[in-house]
C-alpha positions in Angstrom: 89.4 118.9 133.4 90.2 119.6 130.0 88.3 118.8 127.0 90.2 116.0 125.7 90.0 114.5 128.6 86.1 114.7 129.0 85.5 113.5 125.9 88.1 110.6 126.6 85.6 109.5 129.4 82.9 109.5 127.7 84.8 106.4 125.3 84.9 102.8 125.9 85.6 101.4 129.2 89.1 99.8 128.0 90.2 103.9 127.2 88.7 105.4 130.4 89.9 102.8 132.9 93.4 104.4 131.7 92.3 108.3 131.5 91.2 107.6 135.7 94.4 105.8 136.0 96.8 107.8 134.0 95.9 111.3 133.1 93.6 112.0 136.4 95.6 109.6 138.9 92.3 107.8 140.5 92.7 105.7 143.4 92.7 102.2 142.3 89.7 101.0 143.8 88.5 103.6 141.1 89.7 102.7 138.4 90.0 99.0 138.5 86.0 99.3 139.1 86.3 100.8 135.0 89.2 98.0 133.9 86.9 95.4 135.2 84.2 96.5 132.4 86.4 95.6 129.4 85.0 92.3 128.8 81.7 92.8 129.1 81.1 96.3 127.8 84.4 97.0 125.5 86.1 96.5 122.1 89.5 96.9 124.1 90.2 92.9 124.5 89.4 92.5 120.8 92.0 94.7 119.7 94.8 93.0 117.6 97.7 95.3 118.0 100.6 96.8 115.1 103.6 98.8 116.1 103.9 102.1 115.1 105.5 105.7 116.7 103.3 105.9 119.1 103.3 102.5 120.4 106.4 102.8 120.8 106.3 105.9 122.9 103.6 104.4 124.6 106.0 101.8 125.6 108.6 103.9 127.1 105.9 105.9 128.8 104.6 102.9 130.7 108.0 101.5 131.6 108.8 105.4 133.1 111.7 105.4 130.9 114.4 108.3 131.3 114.2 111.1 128.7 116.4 110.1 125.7 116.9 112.6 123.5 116.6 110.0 120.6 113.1 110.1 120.9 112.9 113.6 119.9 111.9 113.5 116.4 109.0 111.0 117.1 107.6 113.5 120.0 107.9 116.5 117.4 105.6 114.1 115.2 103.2 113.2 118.0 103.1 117.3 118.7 102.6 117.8 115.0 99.6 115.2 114.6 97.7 116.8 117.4 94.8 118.7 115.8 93.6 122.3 116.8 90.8 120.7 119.4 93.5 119.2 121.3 92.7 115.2 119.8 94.5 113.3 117.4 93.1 111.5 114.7 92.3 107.5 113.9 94.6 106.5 111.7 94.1 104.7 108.0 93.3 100.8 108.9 96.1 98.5 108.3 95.7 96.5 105.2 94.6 93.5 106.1 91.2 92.0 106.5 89.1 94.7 109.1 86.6 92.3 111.7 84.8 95.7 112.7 85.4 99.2 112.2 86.6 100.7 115.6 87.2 104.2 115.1 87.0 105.8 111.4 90.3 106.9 109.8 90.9 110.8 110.3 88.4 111.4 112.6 88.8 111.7 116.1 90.4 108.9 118.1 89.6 108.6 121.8 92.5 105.4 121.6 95.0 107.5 120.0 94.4 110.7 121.7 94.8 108.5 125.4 98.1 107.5 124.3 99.0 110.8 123.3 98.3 112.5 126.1 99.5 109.5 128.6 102.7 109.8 126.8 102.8 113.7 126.6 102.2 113.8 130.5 105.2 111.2 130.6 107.6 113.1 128.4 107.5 116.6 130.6 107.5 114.6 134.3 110.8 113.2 132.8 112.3 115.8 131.1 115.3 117.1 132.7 115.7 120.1 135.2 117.9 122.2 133.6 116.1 121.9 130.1 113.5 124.4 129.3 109.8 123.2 129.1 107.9 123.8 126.2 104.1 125.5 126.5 101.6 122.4 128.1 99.1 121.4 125.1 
């Protein structure tokens, strides 16, 4: 297990339910058990969400879509955020009126960092035979 991923678990219940489901494939018996915490335990249900990049990619990860080389550019950019320990960062709140503080901006984010990997892993199972894969992160 690598390190982002162990410090992933160690998060909220609404970001490990999805490291067990999607990063480590758990049964899901297993990870349901960890879904099942959110409401009790997590911040996940209070979330109010905003589009950006990695939404997005986060979307076409989820629906398996095929590898579209329009997406290209906003991969380099989820590539480029990634800091040297392997994380990427909380971004700057949206301006608007903050309810609670989450995650801090530019420290490390266990929310963005599961996206980032989920749609990492999603981007090389999809990525065509005869292209050349690029070194793992």
């Amino acid at each position: 297990m690598t390190e982002p991923i162990a410090w992933l678990l160690k998060g909220d219940p609404s970001i490990r339910w999805q490291v067990m489901r999607d990063l480590l494939e758990e049964p899901p018996g297993t990870y349901e058990k960890e879904q099942a915490k959110i409401k009790a335990q997590g911040w996940g249900g209070r979330l109010l969400w905003h589009y950006d990049f990695l939404r997005a990619l986060d979307y076409f990860q989820s629906i398996r879509a095929d590898h579209d080389e329009r997406m290209k550019d906003a991969m380099e950019l989820l590539k480029a955020k990634q800091q040297p320990n392997g994380r990427w960062a909380a971004y700057r709140p949206w301006p608007a009126r903050v309810f609670f503080e989450m995650e801090k901006a530019g420290e490390d984010s266990r929310w963005n960092t599961l996206r980032a990997l989920r749609v990492l892993k999603w981007w090389e199972e999809r990525r065509p035979s005869n292209e050349l894969k690029e070194p793992a992160v």
